[in-house]
C-alpha positions in Angstrom: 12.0 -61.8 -3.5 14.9 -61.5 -1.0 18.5 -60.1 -2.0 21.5 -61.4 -0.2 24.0 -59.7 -0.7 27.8 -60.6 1.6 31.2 -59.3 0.6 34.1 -60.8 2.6 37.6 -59.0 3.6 39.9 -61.9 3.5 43.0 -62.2 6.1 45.9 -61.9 3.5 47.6 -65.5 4.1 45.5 -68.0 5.5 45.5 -71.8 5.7 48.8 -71.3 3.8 47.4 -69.5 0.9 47.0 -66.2 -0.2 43.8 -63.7 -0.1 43.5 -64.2 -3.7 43.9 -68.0 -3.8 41.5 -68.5 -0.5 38.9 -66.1 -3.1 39.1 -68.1 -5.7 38.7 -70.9 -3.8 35.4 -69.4 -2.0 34.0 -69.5 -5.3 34.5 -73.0 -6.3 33.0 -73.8 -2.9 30.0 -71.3 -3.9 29.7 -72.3 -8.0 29.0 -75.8 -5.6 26.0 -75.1 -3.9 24.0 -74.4 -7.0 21.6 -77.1 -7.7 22.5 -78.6 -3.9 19.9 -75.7 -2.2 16.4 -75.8 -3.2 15.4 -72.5 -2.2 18.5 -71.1 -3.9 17.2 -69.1 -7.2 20.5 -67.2 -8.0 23.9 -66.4 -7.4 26.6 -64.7 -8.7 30.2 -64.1 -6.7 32.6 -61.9 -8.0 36.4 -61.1 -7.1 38.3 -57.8 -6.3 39.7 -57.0 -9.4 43.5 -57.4 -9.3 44.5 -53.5 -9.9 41.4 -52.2 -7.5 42.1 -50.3 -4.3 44.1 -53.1 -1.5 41.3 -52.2 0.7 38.2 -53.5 -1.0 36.6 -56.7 0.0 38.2 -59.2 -1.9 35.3 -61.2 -2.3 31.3 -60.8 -2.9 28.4 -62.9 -3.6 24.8 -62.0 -4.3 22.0 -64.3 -3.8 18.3 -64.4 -4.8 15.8 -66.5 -2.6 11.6 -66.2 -2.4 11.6 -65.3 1.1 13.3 -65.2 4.3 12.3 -68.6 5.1 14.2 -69.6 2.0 17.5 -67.7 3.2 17.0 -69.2 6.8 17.4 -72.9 4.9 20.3 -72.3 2.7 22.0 -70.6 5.8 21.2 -74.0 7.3 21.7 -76.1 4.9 24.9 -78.4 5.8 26.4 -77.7 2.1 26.4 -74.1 3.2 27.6 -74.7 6.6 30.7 -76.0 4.9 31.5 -72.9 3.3 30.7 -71.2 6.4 33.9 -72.7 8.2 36.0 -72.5 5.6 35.0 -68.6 5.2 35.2 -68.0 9.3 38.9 -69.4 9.0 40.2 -67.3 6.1 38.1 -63.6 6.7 39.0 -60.6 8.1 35.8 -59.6 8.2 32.2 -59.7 6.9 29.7 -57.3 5.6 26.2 -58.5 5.0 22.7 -57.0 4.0 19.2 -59.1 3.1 16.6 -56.5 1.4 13.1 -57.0 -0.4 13.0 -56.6 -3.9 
């Protein structure tokens, strides 16, 4: 099994919208993709809690996939590309690590 796990600092107004509301829109987007990605077994996003330290990542998700191969399609799949370039346009910044579990 392959973790993914990515947390995103968001810019904090972008596309006319707050840090927050750009979040909770990332998750929408996310909650989307499940059932569109075959090789996607889980997911979970979560959001920077409201009263946690300003410099957190506003914004995580944690993925489960069977192998590499299977995080090189959803990174490809065109669902997932959408997010992508919403994401590039409202991010600070990205932090990312795949592991073996």
């Amino acid at each position: 099994m392959i973790r993914h796990i990515v947390m995103f600092k968001l810019l904090p107004q972008a596309e006319g919208r707050t840090a927050r509301e750009n979040a909770a829109l990332a998750v929408s987007m996310l909650e989307q993709l499940r059932g569109q990605i075959p090789t996607l077994r889980s997911m979970q996003t979560a959001v920077n809690a409201p009263d946690a330290p300003a410099d957190n990542y506003e914004l995580a998700l944690i993925c489960t996939f069977d192998d590499l191969a299977g995080l090189d399609a959803y990174q490809n799949h065109p669902e997932h590309r959408k997010f992508g370039a919403f994401i590039s346009k409202v991010r600070a910044s990205r932090a990312c690590i795949d592991f073996e579990e």
